[in-house]
Steps between C-alpha positions, in 0.01 A plus 500: 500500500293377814180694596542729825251388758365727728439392869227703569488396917831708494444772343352849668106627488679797286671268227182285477355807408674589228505141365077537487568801306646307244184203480698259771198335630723259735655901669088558541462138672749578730389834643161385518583217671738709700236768554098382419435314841601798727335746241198292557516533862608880485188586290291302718615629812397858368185409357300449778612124493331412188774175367283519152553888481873430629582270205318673214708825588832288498402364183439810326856665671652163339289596163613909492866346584468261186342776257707765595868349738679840322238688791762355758790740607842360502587738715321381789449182652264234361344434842477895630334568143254175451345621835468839454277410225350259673439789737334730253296201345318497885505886555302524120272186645407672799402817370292320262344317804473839676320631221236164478447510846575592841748235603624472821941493451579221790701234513270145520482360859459165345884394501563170493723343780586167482391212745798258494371264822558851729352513799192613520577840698814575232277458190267747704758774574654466140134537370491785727804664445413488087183663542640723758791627285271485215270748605780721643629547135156575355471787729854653349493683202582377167822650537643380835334153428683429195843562604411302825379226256788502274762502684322259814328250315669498097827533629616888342821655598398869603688595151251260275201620671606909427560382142201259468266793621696799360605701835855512687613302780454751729120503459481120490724518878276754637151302356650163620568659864170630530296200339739270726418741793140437490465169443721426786272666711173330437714125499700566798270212647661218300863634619630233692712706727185619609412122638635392849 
């Protein structure tokens, strides 16, 4: 009788899952590798921008997710429900910051834009426009931010981002609207209808 081999680039976040449950270290391999590099960003996104912070909080996820896969519910999807914990790793982080200091919430102004032989007045309104949008989002709340950032810049459907922070679609619609709404106002500058 020939051995069944699994093609684990096939199979779904969900049945890799269940495979981990069961000591598959090749399933684990393949959500990590499907997963750790955007978990790495995700965390360091949130955390104030710190890549060290970002990747020892994606390692421990990937360590709770090894010790314990049965925490995952089949119910839900593997993405929505990585995230939300994710999610609740930062909001545990920063009321432990909160309570070590007074940290100020914002969003770094030191993105990096890339030079790729631009001219010189391009890399200078792309420079512009990140710090620009940058501080717009830091002076959101927490709330309005983060469905602005999920669904903007990590690419969430309206319906992942209500799951991923545990509120309906509605809400998410109505924060996205307003987040959108003032943002737009304070980079209506770099609108290029706006340019004769």
């Amino acid at each position: 009788m020939g051995i069944f081999r699994v093609n684990y680039k096939k199979q779904s976040d969900e049945h890799l899952v269940r495979l981990m449950s069961k000591g598959d270290e090749r399933a684990f391999d393949e959500v990590y590798q499907r997963y750790g590099s955007k978990l790495a960003y995700y965390f360091t996104r949130k955390l104030k921008h710190d890549k060290e912070k970002g990747e020892d909080f994606m390692h421990d996820l990937f360590a709770k997710l090894i010790d314990r896969p049965e925490l995952f519910d089949p119910n839900r999807s593997f993405k929505t429900w990585i995230y939300s914990v994710a999610n609740n790793m930062c909001i545990n982080e920063y009321k432990k910051m909160a309570v070590r200091s007074n940290t100020n919430n914002g969003i770094s102004s030191e993105l990096q834009v890339s030079a790729n032989n631009q001219p010189i007045e391009e890399q200078l309104n792309e420079k512009n426009f990140s710090s620009d949008l940058a501080k717009s989002l830091s002076k959101l709340d927490e709330k309005h931010r983060e469905v602005f950032v999920m669904r903007h810049m990590d690419g969430f459907s309206v319906k992942e981002v209500a799951e991923v922070m545990g509120i309906n679609e509605g809400t998410v619609k109505s924060r996205l609207f307003y987040a959108t709404k003032k943002i737009a106002g304070v980079l209506q500058a770099y609108n290029p209808i706006n340019e004769e």
